[in-house]
N, C-alpha and C positions, 0 to 999 in steps of 0.2 A: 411681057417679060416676067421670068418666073423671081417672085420675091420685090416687083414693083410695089407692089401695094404696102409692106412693111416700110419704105423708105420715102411715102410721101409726109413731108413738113406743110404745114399749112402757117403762114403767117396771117395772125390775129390780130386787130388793130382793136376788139371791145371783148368783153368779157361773155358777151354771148355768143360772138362768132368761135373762141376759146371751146366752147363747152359743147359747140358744131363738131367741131373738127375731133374733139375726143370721142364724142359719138359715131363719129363716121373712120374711127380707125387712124386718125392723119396724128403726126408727130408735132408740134407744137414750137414755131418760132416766135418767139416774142421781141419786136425789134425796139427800135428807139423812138417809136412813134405807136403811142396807145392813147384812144379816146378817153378824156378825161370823165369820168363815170361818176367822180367819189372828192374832186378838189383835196384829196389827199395827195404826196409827194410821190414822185413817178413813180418810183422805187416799190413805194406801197403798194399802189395799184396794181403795176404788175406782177406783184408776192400773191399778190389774191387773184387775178386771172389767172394763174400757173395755178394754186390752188384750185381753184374752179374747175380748170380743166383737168387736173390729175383724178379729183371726186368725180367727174363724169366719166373719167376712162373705166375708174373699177366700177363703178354703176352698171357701165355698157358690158360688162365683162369682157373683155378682151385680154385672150390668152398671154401676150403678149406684155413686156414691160415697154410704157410709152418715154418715149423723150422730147425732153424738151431743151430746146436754146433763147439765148437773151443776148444782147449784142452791146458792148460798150466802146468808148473812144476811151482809150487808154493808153496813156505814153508817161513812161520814167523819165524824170527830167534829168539826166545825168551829164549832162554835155552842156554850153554854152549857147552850141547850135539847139539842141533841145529847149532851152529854157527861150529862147528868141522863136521859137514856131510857135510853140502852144506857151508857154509861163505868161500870158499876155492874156490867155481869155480873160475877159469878164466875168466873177462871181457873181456880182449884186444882178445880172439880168436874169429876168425869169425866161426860158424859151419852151418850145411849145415842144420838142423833141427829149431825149434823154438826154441828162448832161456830158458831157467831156469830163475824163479823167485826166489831168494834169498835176502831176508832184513830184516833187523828189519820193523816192521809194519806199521810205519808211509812213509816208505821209499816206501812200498810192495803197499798202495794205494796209494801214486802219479803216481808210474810206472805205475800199470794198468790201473789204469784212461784215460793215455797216449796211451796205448793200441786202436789202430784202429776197428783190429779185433772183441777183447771182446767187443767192443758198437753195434759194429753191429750184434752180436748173440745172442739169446735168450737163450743158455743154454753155461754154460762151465762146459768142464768136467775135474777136478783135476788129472795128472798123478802122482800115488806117488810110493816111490818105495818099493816093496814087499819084498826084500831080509833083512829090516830092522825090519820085523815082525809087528805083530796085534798088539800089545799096540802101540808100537811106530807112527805109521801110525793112532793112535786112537788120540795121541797126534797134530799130524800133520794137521791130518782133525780140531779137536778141533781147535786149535790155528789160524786156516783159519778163523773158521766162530764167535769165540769171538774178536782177534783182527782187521782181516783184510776186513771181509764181514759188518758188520756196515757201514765202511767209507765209502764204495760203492753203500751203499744201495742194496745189495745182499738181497735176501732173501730166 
């Protein structure tokens, strides 16, 4: 397929397989699960595999501008119903995945902002969860990009 090879993503789970995939041409997905390399905070880690891998792309020279995505759980709490699904995680646990983004909105862009990763990637992709159904998830996407994409200048 002509212009296949421009559109393959590779998802990285370490900072080597990162600096593969820049080498070999692939776009760069960084999800919610990264080998811990460094006992530094997810966030960190993955600032610095995206790092890693954006210095191997110009290395490789490749004509081409690479992208990369990072994937987060994020939901405005703006609703009752919202604060009853997610306002209930647990902060104090440590887990072995990227965290859940749960706030009210104002709360929801300072956090990200703080976000290492999300500035060094050009696409993020919203995980949200399916078992809650199509309106509700209709609501969730909405509430992202009215109150919390603004502050960030998302677009």
């Amino acid at each position: 397929s002509e212009g296949l090879r421009e559109r393959i993503w590779w998802g990285a789970a370490s900072n080597a397989t990162a600096v593969w995939a820049a080498e070999n041409g692939m776009h760069l997905q960084s999800s919610t699960l990264k080998y811990d390399e460094s006992g530094k905070p997810f966030h960190v880690q993955q600032a610095e595999q995206i790092r890693l891998y954006k210095e191997a792309w110009k290395k490789a020279g490749h004509r081409r501008e690479p992208r990369v995505s990072v994937s987060r759980s994020i939901f405005a709490l703006v609703t009752d119903q919202d604060r009853h699904f997610f306002g209930m995680i647990e902060q104090d646990k440590r887990a072995i995945f990227g965290r859940s983004y749960a706030a009210e909105p104002d709360q929801l862009i300072k956090e990200l902002a703080g976000d290492e990763a999300i500035r060094e990637a050009d696409t993020i992709l919203l995980t949200i969860p399916n078992t809650l159904g199509v309106d509700y998830n209709v609501h969730v996407l909405s509430s992202i990009l009215e109150y919390v994409a603004p502050g960030l200048g998302w677009r």
